[in-house]
Structure formats: structure tokens, C-alpha cells
C-alpha positions as CSV (number, residue, x, y, z in Angstrom):
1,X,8.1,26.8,-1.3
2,X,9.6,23.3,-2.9
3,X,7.7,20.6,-2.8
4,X,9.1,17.6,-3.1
5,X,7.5,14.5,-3.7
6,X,7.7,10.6,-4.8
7,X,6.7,8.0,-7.8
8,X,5.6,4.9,-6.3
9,X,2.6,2.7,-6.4
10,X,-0.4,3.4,-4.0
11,X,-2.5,0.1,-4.0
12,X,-4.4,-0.7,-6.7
13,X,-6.8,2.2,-6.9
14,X,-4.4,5.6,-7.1
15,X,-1.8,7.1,-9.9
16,X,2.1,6.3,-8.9
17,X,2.2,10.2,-9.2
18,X,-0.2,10.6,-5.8
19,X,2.6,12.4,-3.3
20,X,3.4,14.9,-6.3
21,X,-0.7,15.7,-7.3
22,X,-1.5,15.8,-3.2
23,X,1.4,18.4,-2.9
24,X,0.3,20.4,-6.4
25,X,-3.3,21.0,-4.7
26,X,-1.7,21.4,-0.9
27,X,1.1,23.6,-2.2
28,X,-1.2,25.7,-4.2
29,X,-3.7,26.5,-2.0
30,X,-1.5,27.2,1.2
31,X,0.0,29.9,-1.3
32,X,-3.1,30.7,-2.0
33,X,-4.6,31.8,0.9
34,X,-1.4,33.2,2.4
35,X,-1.5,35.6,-1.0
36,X,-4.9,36.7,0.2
37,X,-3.1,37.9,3.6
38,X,-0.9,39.7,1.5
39,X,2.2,37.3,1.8
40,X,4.4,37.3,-1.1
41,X,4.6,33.6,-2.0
42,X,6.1,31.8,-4.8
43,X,5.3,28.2,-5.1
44,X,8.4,25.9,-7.3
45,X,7.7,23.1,-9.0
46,X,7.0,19.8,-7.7
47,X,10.0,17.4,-8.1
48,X,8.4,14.0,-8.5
49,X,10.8,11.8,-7.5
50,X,12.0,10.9,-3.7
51,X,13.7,8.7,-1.9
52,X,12.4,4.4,-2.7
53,X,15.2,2.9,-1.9
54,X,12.7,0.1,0.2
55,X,11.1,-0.1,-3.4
56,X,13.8,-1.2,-5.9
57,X,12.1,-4.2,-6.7
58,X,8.5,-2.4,-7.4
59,X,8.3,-2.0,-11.1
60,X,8.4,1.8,-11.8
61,X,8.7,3.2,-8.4
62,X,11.8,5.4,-8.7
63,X,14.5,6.1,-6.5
64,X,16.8,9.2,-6.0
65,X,19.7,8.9,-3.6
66,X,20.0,11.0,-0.6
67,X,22.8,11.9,-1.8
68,X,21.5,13.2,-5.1
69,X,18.8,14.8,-3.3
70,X,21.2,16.9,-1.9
71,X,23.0,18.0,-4.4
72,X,19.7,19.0,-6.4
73,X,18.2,20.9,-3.4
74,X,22.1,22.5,-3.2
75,X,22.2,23.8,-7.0
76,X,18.3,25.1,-6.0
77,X,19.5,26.6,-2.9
78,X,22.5,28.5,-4.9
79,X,20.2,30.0,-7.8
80,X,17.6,31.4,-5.2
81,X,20.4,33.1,-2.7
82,X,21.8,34.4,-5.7
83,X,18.6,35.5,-7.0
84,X,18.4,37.7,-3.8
85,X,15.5,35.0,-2.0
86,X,16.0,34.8,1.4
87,X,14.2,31.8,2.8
88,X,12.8,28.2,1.3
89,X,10.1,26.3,2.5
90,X,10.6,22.5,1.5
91,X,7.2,21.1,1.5
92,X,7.9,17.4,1.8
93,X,4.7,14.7,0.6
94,X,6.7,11.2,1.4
95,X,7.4,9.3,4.0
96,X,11.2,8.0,2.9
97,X,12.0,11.8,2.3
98,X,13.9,13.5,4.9
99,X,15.2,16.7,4.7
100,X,16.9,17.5,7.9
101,X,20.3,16.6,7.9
102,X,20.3,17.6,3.9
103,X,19.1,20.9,5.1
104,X,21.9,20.9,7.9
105,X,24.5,20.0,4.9
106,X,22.9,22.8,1.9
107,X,22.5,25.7,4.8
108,X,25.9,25.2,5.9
109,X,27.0,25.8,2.5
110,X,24.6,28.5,1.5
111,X,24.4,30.7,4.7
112,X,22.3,33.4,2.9
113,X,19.2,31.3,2.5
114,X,17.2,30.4,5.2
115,X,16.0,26.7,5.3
116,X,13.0,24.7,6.5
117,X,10.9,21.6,6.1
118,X,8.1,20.1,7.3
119,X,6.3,17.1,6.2
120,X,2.7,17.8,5.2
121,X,1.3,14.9,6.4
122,X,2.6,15.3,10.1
123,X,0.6,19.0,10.1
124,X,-2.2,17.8,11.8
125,X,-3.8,14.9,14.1
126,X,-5.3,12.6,11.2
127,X,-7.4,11.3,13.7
128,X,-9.9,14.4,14.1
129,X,-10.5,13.8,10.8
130,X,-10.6,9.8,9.7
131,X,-11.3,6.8,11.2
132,X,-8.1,4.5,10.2
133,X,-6.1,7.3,8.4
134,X,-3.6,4.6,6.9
135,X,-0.1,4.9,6.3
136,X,0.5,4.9,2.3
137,X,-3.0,4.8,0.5
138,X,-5.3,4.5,3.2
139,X,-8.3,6.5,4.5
140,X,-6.4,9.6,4.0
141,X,-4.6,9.7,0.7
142,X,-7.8,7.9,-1.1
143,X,-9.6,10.7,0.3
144,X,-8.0,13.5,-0.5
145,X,-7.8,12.1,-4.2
146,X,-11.6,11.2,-4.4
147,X,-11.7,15.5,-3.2
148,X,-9.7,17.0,-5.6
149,X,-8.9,14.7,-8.5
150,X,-12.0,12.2,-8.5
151,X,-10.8,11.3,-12.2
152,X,-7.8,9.6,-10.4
153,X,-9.1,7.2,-8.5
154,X,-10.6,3.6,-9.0
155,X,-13.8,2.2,-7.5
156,X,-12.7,1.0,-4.1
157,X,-13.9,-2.2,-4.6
158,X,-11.0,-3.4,-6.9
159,X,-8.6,-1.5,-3.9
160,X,-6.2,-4.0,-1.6
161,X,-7.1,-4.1,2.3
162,X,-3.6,-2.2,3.1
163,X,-3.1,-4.9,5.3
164,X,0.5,-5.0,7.1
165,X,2.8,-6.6,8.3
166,X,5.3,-5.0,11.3
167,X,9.0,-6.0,11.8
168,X,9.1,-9.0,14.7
169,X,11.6,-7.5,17.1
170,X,9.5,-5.1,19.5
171,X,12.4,-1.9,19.3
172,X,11.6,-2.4,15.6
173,X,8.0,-2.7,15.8
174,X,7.4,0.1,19.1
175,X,9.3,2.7,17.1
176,X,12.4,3.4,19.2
177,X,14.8,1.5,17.0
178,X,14.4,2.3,12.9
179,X,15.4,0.1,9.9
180,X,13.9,0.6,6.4
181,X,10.9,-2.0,5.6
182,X,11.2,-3.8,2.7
183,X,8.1,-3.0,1.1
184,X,6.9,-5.7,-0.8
185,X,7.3,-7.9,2.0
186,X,5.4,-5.3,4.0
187,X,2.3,-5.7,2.3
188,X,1.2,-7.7,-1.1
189,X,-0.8,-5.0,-2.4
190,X,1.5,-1.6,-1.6
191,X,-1.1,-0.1,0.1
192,X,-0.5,0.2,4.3
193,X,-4.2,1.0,5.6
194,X,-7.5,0.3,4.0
195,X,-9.1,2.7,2.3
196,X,-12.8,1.1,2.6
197,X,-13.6,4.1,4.6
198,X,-12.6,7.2,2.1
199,X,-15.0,9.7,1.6
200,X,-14.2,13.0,-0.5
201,X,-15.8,15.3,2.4
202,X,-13.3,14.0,4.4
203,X,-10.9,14.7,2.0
204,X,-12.0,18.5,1.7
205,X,-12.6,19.3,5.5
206,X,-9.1,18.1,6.0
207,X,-7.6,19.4,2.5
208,X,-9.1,23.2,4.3
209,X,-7.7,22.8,7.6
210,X,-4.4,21.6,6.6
211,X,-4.3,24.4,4.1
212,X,-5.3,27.1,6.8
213,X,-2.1,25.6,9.2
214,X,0.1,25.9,6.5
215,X,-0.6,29.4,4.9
216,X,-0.7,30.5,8.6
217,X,2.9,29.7,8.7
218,X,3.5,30.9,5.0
219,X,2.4,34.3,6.0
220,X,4.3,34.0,9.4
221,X,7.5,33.1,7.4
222,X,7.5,36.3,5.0
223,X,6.9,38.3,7.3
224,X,9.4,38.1,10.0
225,X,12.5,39.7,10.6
226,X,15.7,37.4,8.8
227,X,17.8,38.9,11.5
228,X,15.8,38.1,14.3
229,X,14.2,34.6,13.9
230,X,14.8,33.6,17.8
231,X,12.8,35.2,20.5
């Protein structure tokens, strides 16, 4: 399992480094628990920089390419087929990450490793477990901080609203039609949904469901058949 995270800012209240410490404690456990099922599981480190490119004018929020993310998970890719591992989980913590056509591009290239991804934070309905789960340092990420790394985070009364705003033209603002945000027009405190509401029970009851989903799938992933994965 890779997971692969982001430095940016999160309101006023969490580290730049939340994706990469949400996907440390997420990552871990998942393996974890899969371990317990006997699973052999081997958990990579966390590479702490994503995709920003919305960001560039947000002081220390850091950008890597696409591109270069591709030719990073490629050189990864090569070492582990080599290595005689057969299949990678990339574990993904950040919204302007995505993985799928870079995973049609290095599994084209490296046909002996299988390839996956899945974006941690689309596991599960949020809603079951928060009342305005937010969309970058809302609800959700505040409370899965306050759960496993209380140290982190600063009294919610200094914390932005996470108010919003949403692109004008309604294919832009409905979904169907996507352009990147420019994200310090987007909102004047980084945050997109208020945290007021964060609680660190929340935080754990969905920290242990999301980890249960995921080593589920850990466990289902070592043990199938690499020749048969279609039904």
C-alpha cells in the first residue's frame, strides 16, 4: 500500500501536513487489522506532496505535476515488480490527486504489477457519521485530528467558518462540467466546511469503520488469485 498525500493549508486550526498524518493513522491501521486476518501487508511511506496546482499562490502549499507524479509512481512501480510484488494499493488522502489515468499510463508499462486506487475519503457515506462533513477542514478532517493527534489541532474558536464560494455557471456549480477552483478565491480562510461541529468520537467511530472497509479489502486483495481477478 502507497499512500500518497498533500502539503497544503487546512484553515487556521490544522498542520499543512493533515492529508499525509490522516493517511499515516488510516494506512496503519487498515494494515493492521488486515495483519490480524493473516494478510501479508506492507504499508510504504507516505509521499507528502500532491497535486496544488489551484494553490500556487498559497504560501507553502506545494505542488507536484501530474506528470511528475507519474514518473515517481513509475520508478516505484518498476522496483516492486522487480522485487517479485505483485499488486499496489495507492491509498490516495487529497482531493486534486487522481490516480486513474496515471495508473492506466504505469500499468501499461509495468504489466507485472497489478494497480489500484481508491480515495480514502470517498470509502464511506460521511453523512452517517457527521453533520456537515466539509470538504477540506471541515467536520471531518478536524475530527479525525482532535481523534488521533489532539496535539495538532487549535481551539476551534480561532478556526475560519469554511465558508465557500461555488463557480457561477450551473454545469460548473451542479457537477457535470469540471474546472479547477482557484482556491484562494474559493474561500478567504482555506478551509471549505466549518468545523464548529468536530468532535473526537466522531473522529474514532469513523476512523474504525473506515479502517474495517479498508482492511476488508486489504485482506481480499492478498488473497486472490493474480490470474483470475474477473468473475
Amino acid at each position: 500500500m502507497l499512500p500518497w498525500g498533500a502539503t497544503e493549508a487546512h484553515n487556521y486550526h490544522l498542520p499543512y501536513g493533515t492529508d499525509n498524518i490522516q493517511l499515516d493513522h488510516i494506512s496503519a491501521e487498515a494494515a493492521r487489522k488486515a495483519s490480524k486476518q493473516n494478510a501479508q501487508i506492507v504499508v510504504l511511506p507516505t509521499i507528502p506532496f500532491g497535486v496544488n496546482t489551484g494553490q500556487l499562490d498559497i504560501q507553502l502549499d506545494i505542488n507536484l505535476m501530474p506528470s511528475t507524479q507519474a514518473a515517481i509512481l513509475r520508478d516505484i512501480a518498476e522496483c516492486l515488480c522487480q522485487q517479485g510484488i505483485e499488486r499496489l494499493l495507492i491509498l490516495n488522502g487529497h482531493g486534486g490527486n487522481d490516480f486513474k489515468q496515471i495508473v492506466r499510463e504505469v500499468g501499461s508499462r509495468v504489466p507485472g504489477l497489478f494497480l489500484c486506487t481508491a480515495n480514502w475519503f470517498k470509502c464511506m457515506d460521511m453523512n452517517a457519521y457527521f453533520d456537515e462533513p466539509g470538504d477540506h477542514a471541515g467536520e471531518l478532517e478536524t475530527s479525525l485530528l482532535m481523534y488521533f493527534a489532539p496535539e495538532l489541532v487549535r481551539p476551534l474558536f480561532g478556526a475560519g467558518s469554511g465558508e465557500a464560494r461555488s463557480f457561477g455557471i450551473e454545469g460548473l456549480r451542479s457537477g457535470w462540467v469540471w474546472a479547477e477552483r482557484p482556491w484562494s478565491k474559493v474561500t478567504a480562510d482555506t478551509g471549505v466546511g466549518d468545523p464548529a461541529q468536530a468532535t473526537a468520537e466522531k473522529g474514532r467511530r469513523f476512523f474504525e469503520a473506515l479502517t474495517d472497509k479498508l482492511a476488508k479489502f486489504l485482506v481480499d486483495l492478498d488473497t486472490c488469485d493474480s490470474d483470475d481477478l474477473l468473475r
